[in-house]
C-alpha positions, -999 to +999 in steps of 0.1 A: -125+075-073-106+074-043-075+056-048-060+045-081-072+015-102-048-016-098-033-017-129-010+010-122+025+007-120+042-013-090+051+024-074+020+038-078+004+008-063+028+008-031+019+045-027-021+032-030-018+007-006-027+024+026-055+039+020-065+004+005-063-013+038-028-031+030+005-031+055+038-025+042+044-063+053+014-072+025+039-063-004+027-087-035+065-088-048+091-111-042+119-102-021+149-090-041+126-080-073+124-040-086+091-043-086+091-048-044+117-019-042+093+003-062+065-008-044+081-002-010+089+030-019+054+042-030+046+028+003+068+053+022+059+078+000+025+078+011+030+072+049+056+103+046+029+124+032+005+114+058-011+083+052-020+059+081+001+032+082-020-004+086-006-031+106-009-066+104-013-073+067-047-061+057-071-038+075-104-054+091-125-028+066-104-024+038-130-002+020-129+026+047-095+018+061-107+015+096-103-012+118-132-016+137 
């Protein structure tokens, strides 16, 4: 498996999210919750560790993370 299964915790998923074809600006959580914090996080997490970031909410080909 490539990335984590969804039902992962909200940091975890954040830190997924690249590689799944999702934009920071995709965040599932409501503004102001833990769960968006912890998810934003992961999201930097994964960007700092090299990750590309996606643009524009979700990727064209989500499966590959390309955007042909």
């Amino acid at each position: 498996m490539d990335t984590p299964p969804n039902d992962l915790d909200a940091r975890a998923l954040g830190r997924a999210a690249p590689a799944k074809g999702l934009a920071r600006e995709a965040c599932p959580y409501a503004e102001g919750t833990e769960a968006r914090t912890l998810w934003l996080s992961g999201y930097d997490e994964a960007l700092a560790s090299g990750e590309t970031p996606v643009t524009g909410g979700l990727a064209k080909h989500p499966v590959d993370g390309s955007a042909r």
